[in-house]
N, C-alpha and C positions, 0 to 999 in steps of 0.2 A: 105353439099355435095350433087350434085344431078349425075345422070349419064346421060349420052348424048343421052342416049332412053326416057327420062321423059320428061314431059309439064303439066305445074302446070293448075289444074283444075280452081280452086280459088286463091284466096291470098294467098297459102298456105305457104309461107317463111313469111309472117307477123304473122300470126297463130303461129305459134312454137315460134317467137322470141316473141311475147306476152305472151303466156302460158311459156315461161322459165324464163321473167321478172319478172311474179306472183310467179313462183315454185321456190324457191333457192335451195331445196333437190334434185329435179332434172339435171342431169349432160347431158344426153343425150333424143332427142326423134325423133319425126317422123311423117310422115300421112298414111294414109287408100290411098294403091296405087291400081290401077284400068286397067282394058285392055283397049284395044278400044271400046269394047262393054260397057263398063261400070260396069263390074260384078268384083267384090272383088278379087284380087290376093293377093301372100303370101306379107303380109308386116312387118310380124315378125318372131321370131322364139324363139327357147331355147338350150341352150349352149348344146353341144354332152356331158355327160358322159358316162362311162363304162358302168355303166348298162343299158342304152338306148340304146345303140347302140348294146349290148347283145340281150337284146328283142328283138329289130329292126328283125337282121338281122336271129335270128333264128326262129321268130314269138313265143315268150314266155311269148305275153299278158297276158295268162290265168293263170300264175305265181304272174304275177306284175301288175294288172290293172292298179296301176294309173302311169307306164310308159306307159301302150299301149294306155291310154287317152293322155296323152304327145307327144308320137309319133305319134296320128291322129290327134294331132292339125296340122289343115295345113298352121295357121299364118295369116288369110286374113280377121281376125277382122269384117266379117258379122257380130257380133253381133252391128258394132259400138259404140263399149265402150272406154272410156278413160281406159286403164288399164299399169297396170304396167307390164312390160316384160323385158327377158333377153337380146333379140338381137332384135332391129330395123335392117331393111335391109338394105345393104348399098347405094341401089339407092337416096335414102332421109335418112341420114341422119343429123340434127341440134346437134352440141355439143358445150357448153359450151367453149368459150375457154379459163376462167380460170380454166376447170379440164382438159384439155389439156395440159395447163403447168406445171399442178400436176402429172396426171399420165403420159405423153409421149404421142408420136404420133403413127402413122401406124409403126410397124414392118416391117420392109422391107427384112425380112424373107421371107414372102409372097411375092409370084410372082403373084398370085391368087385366088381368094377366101379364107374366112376365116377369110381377114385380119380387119374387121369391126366387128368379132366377136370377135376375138384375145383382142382389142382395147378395144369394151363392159366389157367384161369381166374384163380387170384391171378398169376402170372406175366404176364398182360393188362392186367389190371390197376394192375399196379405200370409199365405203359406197354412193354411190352417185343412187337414183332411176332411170331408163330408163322405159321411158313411152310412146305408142305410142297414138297419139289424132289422133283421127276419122275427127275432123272440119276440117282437113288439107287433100284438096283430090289433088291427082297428077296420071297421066296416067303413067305406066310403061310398055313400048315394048318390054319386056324381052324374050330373045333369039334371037335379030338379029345380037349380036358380035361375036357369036364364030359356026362358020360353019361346024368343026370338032366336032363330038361327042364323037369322043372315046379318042382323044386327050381332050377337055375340060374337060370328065370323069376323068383322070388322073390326071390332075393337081387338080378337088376335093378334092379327096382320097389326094393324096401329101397334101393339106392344112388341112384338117379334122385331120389327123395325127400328122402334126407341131403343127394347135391348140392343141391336144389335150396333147402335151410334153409339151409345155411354159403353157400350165396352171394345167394339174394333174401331170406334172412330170414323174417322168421314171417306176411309178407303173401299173402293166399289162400292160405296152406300147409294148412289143413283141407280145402278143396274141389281143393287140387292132390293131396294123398294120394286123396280120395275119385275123381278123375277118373282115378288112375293104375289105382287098382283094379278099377274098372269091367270094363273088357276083359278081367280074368283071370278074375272070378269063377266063371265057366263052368268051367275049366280045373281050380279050385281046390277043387270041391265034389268032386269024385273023391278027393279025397286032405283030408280033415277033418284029420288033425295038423298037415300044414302050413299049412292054414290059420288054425289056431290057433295055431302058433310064427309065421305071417309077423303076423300082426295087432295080437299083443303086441309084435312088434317095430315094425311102423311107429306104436304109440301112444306109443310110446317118444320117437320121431325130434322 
């Protein structure tokens, strides 16, 4: 899967379909995506749990180091390592698709974002390794789809929250919507409708 802002540097779709021909543990992977300049952008990440997102948002690194090391990874694999990781981005990326027919496809829960991690996540699950390789470079133009900020904002939060019910369930899910909200409220009193469409929707979730 590539998104319509990408342009593969190198071979990079031969790349992965070779390193997944060598790897059978591997279910999902990915490349080392890049701006126009050429400098490292996020090309992975790690699944939101409860306590990251605690840290996160209250700044309680100095409680939990090795979330607040988690939470400053920024994903963009400067180190260029082949390593193993929770979430490939979904601008690139390569799955498997006999674990596709094992775990399922995109949740169509998601309207957007999320839904690549949503996907990851049972694919982890079912025991399969996601690994992002570096040899696979591809240009990502990220941010020229969505022109609305505070509207794009909201539908985050909406998905960050659905991921986080279809995979940890309904535990602390009331004080995890309320901690997600927190940090926007500011943002969201400027614009009363959508604060009224995003609120009905996360009472939803």
């Amino acid at each position: 899967m590539l998104n319509t802002d990408t342009i593969l540097i190198n071979n990079a779709v031969k790349i992965l379909f070779d390193y997944m021909e060598n790897n059978p543990a591997v279910g999902a992977t990915g490349g080392n995506l890049y701006d126009s300049q050429n400098n490292n952008v996020h090309s992975y990440g790690h699944f939101q749990t409860f306590k990251a997102k605690l840290v996160k948002t209250f700044n309680l690194g100095c409680f939990c180091p090795k979330e607040k090391i988690r939470n400053a990874d920024k994903g963009d694999n400067k180190a260029n390592k082949l390593k193993e990781v929770d979430i490939i981005v979904g601008a690139n990326l390569f799955i498997r698709k006999s674990v596709l027919d094992e775990v399922g496809y995109f949740d169509e829960d998601f309207f957007l974002y999320d839904e690549e991690s949503e996907l990851q996540f049972r694919i982890k699950k079912a025991g399969y390794k996601i690994v992002i390789n570096p040899e696979s470079k591809i240009y990502h133009l990220e941010g020229k789809s969505s022109k609305n900020r505070v509207i794009s904002r909201t539908y985050k939060m909406e998905s960050e929250i659905l991921f986080y019910k279809k995979c940890y369930g309904e535990k602390y899910l009331g004080l995890y919507k309320l901690i997600c909200c927190l940090p926007n409220l500011p943002r969201f009193f400027s614009h009363p409708l959508v604060i009224g469409r995003t609120f009905k929707k996360i009472k939803k979730i």
